[in-house]
Backbone as numpy.savetxt, mean C-alpha at the origin, in Angstrom:
# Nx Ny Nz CAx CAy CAz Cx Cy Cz
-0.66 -30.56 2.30 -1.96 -29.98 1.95 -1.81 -29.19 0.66
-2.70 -29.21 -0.66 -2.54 -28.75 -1.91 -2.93 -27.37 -1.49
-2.41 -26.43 -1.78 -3.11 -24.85 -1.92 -4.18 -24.88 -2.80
-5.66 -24.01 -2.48 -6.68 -23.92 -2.97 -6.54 -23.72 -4.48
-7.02 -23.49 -5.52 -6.84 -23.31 -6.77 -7.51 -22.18 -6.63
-8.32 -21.50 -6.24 -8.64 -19.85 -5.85 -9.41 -19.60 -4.46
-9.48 -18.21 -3.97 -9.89 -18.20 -3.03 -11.35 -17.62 -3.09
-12.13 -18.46 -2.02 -14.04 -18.02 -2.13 -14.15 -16.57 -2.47
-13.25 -15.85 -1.67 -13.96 -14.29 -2.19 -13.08 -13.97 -2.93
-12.85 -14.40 -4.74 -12.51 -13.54 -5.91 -13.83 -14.05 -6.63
-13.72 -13.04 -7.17 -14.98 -12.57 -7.75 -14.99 -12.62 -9.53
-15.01 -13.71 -10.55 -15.53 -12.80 -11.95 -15.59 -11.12 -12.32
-16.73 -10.77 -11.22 -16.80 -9.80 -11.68 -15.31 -8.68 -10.97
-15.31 -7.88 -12.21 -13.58 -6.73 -11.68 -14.33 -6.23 -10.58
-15.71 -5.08 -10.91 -15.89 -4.36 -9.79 -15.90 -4.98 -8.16
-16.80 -6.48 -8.40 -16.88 -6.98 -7.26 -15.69 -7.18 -6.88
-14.85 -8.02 -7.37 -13.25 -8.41 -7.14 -12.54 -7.19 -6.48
-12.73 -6.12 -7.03 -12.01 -4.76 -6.54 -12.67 -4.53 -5.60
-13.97 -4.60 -4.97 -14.22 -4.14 -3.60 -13.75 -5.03 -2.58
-13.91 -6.50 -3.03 -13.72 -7.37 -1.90 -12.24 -7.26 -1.45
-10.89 -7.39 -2.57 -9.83 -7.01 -2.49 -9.50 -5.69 -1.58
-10.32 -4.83 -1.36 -9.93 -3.41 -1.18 -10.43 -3.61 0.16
-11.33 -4.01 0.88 -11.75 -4.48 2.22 -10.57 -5.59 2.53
-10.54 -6.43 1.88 -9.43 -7.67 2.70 -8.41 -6.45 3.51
-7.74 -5.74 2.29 -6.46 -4.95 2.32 -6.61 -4.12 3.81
-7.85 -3.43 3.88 -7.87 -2.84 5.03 -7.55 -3.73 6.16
-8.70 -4.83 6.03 -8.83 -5.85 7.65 -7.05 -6.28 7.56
-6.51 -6.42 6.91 -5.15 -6.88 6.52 -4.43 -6.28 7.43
-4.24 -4.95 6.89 -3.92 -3.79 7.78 -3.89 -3.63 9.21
-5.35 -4.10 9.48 -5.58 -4.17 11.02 -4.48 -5.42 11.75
-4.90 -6.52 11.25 -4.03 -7.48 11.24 -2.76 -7.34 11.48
-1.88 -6.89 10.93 -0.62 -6.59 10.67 -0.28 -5.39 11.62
-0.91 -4.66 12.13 -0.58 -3.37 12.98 0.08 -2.60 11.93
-0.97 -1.97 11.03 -0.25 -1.03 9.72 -1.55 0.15 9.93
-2.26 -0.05 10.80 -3.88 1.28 10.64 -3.15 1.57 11.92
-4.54 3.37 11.71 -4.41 3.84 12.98 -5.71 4.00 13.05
-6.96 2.99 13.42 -8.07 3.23 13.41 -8.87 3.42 12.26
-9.37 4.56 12.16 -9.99 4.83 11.44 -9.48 6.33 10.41
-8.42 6.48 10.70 -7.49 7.17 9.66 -6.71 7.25 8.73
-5.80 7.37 7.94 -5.29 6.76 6.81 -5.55 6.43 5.55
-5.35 6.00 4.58 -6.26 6.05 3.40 -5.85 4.76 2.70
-6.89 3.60 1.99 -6.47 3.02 1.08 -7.29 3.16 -0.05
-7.05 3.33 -1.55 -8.18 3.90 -2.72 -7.36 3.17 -3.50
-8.33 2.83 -4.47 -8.61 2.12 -6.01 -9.18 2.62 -7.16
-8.74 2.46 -8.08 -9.79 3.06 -9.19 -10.93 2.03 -9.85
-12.12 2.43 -9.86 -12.82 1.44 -10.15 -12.63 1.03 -11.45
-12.49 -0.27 -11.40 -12.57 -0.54 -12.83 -13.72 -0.27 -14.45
-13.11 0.16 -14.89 -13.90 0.91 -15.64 -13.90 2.39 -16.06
-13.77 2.78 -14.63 -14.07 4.33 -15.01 -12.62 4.98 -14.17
-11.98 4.99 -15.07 -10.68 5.95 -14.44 -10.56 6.89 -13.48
-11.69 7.86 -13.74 -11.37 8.99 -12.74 -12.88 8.76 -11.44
-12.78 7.67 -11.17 -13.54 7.21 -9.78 -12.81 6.41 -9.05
-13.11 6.71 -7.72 -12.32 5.81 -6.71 -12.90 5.12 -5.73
-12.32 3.97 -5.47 -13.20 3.08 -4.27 -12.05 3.61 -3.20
-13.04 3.39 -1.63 -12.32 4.33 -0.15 -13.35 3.74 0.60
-12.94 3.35 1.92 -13.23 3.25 2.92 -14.04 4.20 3.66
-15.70 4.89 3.63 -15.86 5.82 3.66 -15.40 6.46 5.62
-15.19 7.65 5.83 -14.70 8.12 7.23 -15.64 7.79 8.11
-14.91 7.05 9.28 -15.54 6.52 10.45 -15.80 5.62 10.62
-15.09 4.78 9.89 -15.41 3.24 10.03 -13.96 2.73 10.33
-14.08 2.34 11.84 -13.05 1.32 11.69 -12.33 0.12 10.59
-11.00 0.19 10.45 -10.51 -0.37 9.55 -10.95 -2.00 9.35
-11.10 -2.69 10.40 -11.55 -4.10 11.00 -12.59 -4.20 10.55
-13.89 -3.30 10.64 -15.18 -3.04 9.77 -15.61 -2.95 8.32
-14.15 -3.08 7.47 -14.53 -3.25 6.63 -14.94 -3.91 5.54
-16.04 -3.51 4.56 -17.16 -4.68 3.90 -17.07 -4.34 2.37
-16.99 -4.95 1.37 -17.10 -4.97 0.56 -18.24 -3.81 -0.22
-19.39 -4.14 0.15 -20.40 -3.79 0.21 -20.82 -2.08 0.60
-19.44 -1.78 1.22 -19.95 -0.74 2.43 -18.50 0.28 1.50
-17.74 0.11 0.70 -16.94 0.94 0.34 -17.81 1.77 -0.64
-17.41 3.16 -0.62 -17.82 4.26 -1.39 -16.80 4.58 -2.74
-18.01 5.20 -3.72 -17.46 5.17 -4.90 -17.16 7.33 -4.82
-15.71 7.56 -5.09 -15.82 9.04 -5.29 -14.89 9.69 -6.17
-15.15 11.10 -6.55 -14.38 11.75 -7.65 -13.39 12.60 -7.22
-12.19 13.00 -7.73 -11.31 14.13 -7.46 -11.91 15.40 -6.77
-13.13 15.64 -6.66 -14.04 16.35 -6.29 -14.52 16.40 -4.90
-14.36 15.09 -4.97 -14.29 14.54 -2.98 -16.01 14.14 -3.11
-17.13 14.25 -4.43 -18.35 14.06 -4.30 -18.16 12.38 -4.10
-18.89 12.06 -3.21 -19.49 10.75 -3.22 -21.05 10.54 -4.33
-19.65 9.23 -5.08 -20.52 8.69 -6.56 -21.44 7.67 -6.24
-21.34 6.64 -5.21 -22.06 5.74 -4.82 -21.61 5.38 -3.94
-22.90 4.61 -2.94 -22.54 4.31 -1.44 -23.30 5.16 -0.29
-22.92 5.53 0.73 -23.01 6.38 2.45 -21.81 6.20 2.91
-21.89 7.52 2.71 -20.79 8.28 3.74 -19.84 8.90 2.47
-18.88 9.97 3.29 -17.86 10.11 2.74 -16.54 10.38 2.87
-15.87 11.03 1.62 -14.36 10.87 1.34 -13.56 11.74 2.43
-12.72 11.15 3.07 -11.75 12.24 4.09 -11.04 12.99 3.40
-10.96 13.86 3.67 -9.71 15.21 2.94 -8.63 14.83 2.47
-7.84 14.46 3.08 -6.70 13.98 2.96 -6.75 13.18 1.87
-7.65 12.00 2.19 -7.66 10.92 1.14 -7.66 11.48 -0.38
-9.14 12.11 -0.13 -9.22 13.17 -1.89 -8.32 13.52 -2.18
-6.97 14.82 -0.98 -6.57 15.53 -1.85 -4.94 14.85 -2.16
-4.95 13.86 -1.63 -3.78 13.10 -1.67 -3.91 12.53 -2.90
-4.73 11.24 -2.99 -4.78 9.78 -3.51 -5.14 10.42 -4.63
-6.11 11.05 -5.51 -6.81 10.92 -6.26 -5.95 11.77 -7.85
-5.02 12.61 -7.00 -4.08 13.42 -8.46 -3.35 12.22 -8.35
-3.23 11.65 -7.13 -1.70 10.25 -7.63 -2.53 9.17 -9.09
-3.46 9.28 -8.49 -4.18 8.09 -9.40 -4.27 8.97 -10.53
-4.52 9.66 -11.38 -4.49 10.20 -12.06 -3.58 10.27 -12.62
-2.44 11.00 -12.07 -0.93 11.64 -12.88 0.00 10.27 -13.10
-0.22 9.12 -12.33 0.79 8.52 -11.87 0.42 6.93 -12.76
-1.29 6.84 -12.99 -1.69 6.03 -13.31 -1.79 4.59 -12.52
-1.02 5.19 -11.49 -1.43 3.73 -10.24 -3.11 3.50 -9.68
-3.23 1.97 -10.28 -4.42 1.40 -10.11 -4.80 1.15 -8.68
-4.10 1.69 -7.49 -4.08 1.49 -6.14 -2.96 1.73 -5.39
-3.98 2.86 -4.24 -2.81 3.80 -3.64 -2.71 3.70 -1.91
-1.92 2.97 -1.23 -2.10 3.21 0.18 -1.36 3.65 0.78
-2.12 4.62 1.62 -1.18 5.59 2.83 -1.37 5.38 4.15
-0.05 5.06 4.92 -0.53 4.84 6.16 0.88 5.53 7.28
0.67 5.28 8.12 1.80 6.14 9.02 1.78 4.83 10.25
2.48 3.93 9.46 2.69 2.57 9.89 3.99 2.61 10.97
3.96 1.85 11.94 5.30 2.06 13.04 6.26 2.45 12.65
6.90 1.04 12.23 8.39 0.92 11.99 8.84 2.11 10.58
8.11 2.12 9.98 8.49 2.96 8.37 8.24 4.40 8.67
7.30 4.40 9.82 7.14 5.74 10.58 8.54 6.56 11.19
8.94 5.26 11.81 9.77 5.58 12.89 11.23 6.08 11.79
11.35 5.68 10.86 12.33 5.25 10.12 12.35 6.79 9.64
11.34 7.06 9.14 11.21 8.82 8.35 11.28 10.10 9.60
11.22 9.74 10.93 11.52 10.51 11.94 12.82 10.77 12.01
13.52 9.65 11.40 15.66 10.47 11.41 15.57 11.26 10.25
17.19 11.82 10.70 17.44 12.75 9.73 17.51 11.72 8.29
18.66 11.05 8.74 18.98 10.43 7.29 17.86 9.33 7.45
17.15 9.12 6.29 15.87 8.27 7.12 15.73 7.55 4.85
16.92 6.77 4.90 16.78 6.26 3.47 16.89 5.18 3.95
15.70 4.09 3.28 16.07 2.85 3.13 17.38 1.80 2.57
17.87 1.38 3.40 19.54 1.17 2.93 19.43 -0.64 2.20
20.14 -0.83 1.57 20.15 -2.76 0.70 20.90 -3.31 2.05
20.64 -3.42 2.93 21.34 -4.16 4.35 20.67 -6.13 4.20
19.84 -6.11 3.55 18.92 -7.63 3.79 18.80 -7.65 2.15
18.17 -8.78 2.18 17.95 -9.38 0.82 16.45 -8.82 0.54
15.37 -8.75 1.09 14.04 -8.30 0.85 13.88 -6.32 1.30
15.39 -5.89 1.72 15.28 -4.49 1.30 15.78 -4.51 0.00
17.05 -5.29 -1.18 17.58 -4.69 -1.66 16.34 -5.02 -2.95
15.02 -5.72 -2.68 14.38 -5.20 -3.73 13.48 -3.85 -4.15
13.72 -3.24 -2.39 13.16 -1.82 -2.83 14.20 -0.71 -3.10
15.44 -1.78 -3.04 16.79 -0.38 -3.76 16.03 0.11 -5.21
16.24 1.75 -4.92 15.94 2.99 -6.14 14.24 2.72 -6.46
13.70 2.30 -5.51 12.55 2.04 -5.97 11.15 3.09 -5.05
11.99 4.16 -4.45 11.65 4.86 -3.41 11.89 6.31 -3.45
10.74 7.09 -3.49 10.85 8.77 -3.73 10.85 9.07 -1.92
11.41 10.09 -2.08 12.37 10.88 -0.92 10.86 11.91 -1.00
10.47 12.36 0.07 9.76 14.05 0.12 10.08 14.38 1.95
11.31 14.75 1.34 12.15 15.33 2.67 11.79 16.04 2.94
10.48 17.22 3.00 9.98 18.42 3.45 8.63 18.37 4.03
8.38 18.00 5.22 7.00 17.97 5.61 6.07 18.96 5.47
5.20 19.01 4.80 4.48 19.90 3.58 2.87 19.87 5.14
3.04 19.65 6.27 1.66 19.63 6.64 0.55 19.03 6.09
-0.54 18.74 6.74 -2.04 17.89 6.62 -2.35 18.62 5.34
-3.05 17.51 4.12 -3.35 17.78 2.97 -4.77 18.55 2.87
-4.64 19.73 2.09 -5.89 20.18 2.22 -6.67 20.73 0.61
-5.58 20.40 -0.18 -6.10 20.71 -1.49 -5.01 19.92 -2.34
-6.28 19.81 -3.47 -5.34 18.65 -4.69 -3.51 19.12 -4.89
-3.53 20.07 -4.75 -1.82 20.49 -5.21 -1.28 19.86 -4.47
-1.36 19.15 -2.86 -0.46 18.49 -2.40 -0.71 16.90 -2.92
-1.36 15.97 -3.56 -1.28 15.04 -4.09 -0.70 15.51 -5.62
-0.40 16.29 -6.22 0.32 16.66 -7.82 1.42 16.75 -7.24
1.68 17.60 -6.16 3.46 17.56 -5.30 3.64 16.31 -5.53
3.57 15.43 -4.80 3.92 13.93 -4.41 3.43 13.33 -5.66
2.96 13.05 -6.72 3.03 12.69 -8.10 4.18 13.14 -8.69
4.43 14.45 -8.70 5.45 14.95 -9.02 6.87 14.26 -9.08
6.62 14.13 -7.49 8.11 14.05 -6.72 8.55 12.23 -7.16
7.37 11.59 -7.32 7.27 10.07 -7.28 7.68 9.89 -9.00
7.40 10.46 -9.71 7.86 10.03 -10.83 7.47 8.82 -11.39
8.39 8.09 -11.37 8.09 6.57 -12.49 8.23 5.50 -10.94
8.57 5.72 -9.43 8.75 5.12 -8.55 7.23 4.87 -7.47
7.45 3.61 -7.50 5.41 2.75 -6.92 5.71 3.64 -5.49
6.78 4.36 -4.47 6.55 4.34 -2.94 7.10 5.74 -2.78
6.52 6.38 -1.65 7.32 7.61 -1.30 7.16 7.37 0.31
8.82 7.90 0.77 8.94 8.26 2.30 8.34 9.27 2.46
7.86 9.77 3.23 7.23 10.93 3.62 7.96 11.13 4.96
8.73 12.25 4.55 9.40 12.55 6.30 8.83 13.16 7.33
8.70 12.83 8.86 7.58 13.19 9.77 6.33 12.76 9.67
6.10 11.93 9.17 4.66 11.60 8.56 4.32 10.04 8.32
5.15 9.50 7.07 4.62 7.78 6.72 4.94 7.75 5.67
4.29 6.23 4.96 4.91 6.09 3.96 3.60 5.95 3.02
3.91 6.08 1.49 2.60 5.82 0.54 3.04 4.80 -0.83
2.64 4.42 -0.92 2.88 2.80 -1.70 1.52 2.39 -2.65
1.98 2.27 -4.07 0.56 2.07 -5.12 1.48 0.92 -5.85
0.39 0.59 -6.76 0.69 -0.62 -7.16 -0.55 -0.76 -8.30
-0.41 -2.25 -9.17 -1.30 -2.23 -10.10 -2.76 -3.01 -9.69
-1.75 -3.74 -8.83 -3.53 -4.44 -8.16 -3.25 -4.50 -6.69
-4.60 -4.93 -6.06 -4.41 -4.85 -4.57 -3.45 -5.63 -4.11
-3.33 -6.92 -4.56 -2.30 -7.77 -4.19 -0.63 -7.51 -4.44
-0.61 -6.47 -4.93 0.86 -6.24 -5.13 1.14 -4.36 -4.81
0.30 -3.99 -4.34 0.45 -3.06 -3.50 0.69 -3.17 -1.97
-0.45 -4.07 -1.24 -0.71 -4.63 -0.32 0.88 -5.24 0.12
1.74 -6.18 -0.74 2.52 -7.26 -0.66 3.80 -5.99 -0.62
3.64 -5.04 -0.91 5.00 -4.10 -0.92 4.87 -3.21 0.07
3.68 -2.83 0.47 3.08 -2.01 2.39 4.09 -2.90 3.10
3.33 -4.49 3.28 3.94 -5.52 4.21 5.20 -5.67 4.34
5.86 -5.99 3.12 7.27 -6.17 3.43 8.12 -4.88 3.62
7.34 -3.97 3.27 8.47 -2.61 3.68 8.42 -2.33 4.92
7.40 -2.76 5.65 7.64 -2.26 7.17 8.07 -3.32 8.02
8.42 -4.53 7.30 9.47 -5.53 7.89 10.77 -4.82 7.58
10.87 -4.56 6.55 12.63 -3.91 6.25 12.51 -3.11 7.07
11.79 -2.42 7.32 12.01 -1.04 8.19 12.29 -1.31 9.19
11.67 -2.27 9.80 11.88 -2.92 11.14 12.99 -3.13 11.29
13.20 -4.41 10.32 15.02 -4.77 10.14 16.05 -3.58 10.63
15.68 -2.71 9.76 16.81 -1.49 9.70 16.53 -1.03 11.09
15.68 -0.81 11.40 16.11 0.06 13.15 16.15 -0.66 14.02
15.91 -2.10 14.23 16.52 -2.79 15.82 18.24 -3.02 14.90
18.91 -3.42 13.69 19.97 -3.17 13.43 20.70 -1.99 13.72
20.02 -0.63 13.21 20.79 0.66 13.59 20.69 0.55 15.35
20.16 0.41 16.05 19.50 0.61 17.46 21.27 -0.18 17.83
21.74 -1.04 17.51 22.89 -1.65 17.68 24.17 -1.13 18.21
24.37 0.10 17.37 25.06 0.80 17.50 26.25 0.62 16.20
26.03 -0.77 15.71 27.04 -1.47 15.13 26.89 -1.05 13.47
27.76 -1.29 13.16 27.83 -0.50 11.52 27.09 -1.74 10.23
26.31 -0.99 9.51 25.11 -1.75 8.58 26.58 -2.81 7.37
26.07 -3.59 7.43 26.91 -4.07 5.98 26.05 -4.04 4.80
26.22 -3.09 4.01 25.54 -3.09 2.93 25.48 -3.80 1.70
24.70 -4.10 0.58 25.22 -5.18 -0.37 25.14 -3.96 -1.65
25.85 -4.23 -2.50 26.64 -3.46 -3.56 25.24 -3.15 -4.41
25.10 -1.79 -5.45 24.16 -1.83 -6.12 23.96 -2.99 -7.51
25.00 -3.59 -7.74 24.90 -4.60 -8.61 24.41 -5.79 -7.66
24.86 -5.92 -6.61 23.83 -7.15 -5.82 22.92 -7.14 -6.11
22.18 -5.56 -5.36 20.69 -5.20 -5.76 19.40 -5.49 -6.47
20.43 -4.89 -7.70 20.01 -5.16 -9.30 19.96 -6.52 -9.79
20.54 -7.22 -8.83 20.50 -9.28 -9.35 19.45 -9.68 -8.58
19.18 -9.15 -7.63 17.94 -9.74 -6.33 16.79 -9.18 -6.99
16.66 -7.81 -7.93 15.48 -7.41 -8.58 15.05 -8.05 -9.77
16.17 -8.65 -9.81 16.39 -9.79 -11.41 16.10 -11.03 -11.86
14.59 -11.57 -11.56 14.14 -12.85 -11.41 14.92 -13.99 -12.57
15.27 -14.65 -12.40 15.94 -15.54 -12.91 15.13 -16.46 -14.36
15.50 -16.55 -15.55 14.82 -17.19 -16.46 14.03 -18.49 -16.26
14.52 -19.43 -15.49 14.16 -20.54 -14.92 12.85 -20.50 -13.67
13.02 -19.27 -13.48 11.86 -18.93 -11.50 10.63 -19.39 -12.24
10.23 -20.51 -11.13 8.76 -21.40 -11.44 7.77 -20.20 -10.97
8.40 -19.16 -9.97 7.02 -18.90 -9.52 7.29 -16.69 -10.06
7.17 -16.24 -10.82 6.99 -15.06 -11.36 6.78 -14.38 -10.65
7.09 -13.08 -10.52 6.40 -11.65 -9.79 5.19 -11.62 -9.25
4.03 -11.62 -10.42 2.65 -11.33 -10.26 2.02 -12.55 -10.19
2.34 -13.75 -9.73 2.04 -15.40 -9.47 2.01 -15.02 -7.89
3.29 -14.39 -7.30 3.14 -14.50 -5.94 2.77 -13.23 -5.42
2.70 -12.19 -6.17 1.49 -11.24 -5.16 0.52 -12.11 -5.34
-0.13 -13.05 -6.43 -1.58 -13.49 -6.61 -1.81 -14.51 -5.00
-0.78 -15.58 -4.87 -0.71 -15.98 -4.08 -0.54 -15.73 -2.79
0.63 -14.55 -2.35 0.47 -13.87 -0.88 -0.88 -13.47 -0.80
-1.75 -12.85 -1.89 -2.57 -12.23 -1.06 -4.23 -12.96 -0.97
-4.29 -13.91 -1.61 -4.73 -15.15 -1.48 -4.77 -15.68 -0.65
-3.32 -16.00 -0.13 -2.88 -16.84 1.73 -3.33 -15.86 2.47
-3.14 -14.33 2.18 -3.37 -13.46 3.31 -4.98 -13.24 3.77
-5.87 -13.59 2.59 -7.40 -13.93 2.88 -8.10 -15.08 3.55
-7.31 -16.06 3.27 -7.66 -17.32 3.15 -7.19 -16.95 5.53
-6.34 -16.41 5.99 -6.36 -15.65 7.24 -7.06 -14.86 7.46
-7.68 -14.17 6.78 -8.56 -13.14 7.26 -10.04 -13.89 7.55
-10.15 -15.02 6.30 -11.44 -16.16 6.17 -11.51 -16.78 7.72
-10.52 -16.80 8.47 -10.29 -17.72 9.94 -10.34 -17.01 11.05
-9.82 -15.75 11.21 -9.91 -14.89 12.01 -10.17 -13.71 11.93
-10.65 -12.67 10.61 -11.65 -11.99 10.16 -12.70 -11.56 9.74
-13.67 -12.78 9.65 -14.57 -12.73 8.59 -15.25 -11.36 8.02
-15.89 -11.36 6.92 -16.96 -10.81 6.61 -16.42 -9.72 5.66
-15.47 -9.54 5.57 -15.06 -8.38 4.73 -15.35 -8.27 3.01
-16.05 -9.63 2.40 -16.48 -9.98 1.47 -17.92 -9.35 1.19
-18.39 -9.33 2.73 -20.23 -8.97 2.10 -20.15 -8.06 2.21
C-alpha cells in the first residue's frame, strides 16, 4: 500500500495547520496513555504573532479536543480568542519557555513511565538502547522540586535551567519537551516514555545496565550522508501516520 502523499487534516493555512496539529497532539496523548485528563499542558505559538499562544482551554478533556475549540492567550494568562481559559500552570510555565527559549511548541505532562523514572534519586536517562542514546546530553536536570507553578518566575527558572536543550526532567513531577513543530515535539514526548519504560522494567532486573560509550551516542545522533529519509521527513511522517490513527479511531479533532 503507497503512503498517502499528505494527510486530509493539513491545512495551507499555518494558523489552521497549527490548531489542527495541536488537537491531534492532545487526542494523541490520550491514545498513548501520556494525559491525566484534563490536566497538563500542551501550547504553541501562533503563527504569526510570537507572544500568543494556542492551549487547550481548562476542562476539557484531552480526547475532546477540536481544532476549532483551542484558545488563543498571552503571558498574561488573558484569553486573546476563543471560550474559556488558560490554567495557571500552563501560563506560568509554558509561556516564559516560549519566549526565552524560542521553542515553537511546548508539552508538559507527568506521563507514567518518565514519571516514574524522576521519582528515583538518580533518575538520569542512561544510552542503555539505541533510541535512548539519541536523547544522550539532550536533557536538562531540575533536581529541586520547586512546587505547583504560580507565577511567571517559575517558567524563566526552567528556561533558565534548559538552556540550548528541547527537554527537562522535572524531579517529583514529569517531564517537559518543546520542539519546532508539533510533529517533532510530539515524536520526542513518545519515544521518551518508551526509553523510560525501557530503563525501568531493565533496572527492575536487578541486573547491571550495559551502557553504550558517548562516542556511540554521538554516531546514533549522526544521520548518515546517504539517509533517504532525514530528521524532519520523519517527524513529518510519524506524525502523519499518527493522524491518519487518530482519522480511524479518533475522529473529529480537525473541526
Amino acid at each position: 500500500m503507497a503512503l498517502p502523499t499528505s494527510n486530509p487534516a493539513t491545512s495551507p493555512d499555518p494558523v489552521a495547520q497549527a490548531r489542527i496539529h495541536l488537537a491531534a497532539a492532545y487526542r494523541l496523548a490520550v491514545l498513548h496513555e501520556l494525559e491525566e485528563g484534563i490536566d497538563n499542558h500542551f501550547t504553541m505559538v501562533v503563527p504569526g504573532h510570537e507572544d500568543q499562544y494556542l492551549v487547550l482551554p481548562f476542562g476539557f478533556h484531552w480526547s475532546e479536543a477540536r481544532a476549532s475549540e483551542l484558545v488563543t492567550f498571552d503571558e498574561q494568562g488573558r484569553t486573546l480568542q476563543g471560550d474559556g481559559v488558560v490554567e495557571l500552570s500552563a501560563q506560568c510555565i509554558h509561556a516564559p519557555i516560549h519566549r526565552l527559549t524560542g521553542a515553537k511548541v511546548v508539552l508538559h505532562t507527568h506521563q507514567t513511565w518518565a514519571t516514574a523514572l524522576n521519582m528515583l534519586k538518580d533518575n538520569r536517562l542512561l544510552p542503555a538502547s539505541q533510541t535512548a542514546a539519541l536523547f544522550h546530553g539532550q536533557i536538562a536536570y531540575d533536581d529541586e522540586y520547586a512546587g505547583t507553578a504560580g507565577t511567571l518566575s517559575e517558567g524563566e527558572r526552567l528556561a533558565r535551567l534548559m538552556r540550548n536543550k528541547p527537554i527537562v526532567f522535572m524531579r517529583n513531577h514529569g517531564v517537559l519537551v518543546t520542539g519546532s513543530t508539533v510533529a517533532q515535539a510530539y515524536r520526542r514526548l513518545y519515544r521518551l516514555e518508551r526509553v523510560c519504560r525501557n530503563q525501568m522494567l531493565a533496572l527492575a532486573t536487578g541486573r547491571p545496565l550495559h551502557l553504550l560509550t558517548d562516542e556511540m551516542a554521538a554516531q546514533v545522533q549522526t544521520p548518515g550522508a546517504d539517509d533517504r529519509h532525514p530528521r524532519e521527513l520523519r517527524e513529518r511522517l510519524f506524525f502523519e501516520a499518527m493522524m491518519r490513527v487518530l482519522d480511524r479511531e479518533l475522529p473529529g479533532y480537525a473541526d
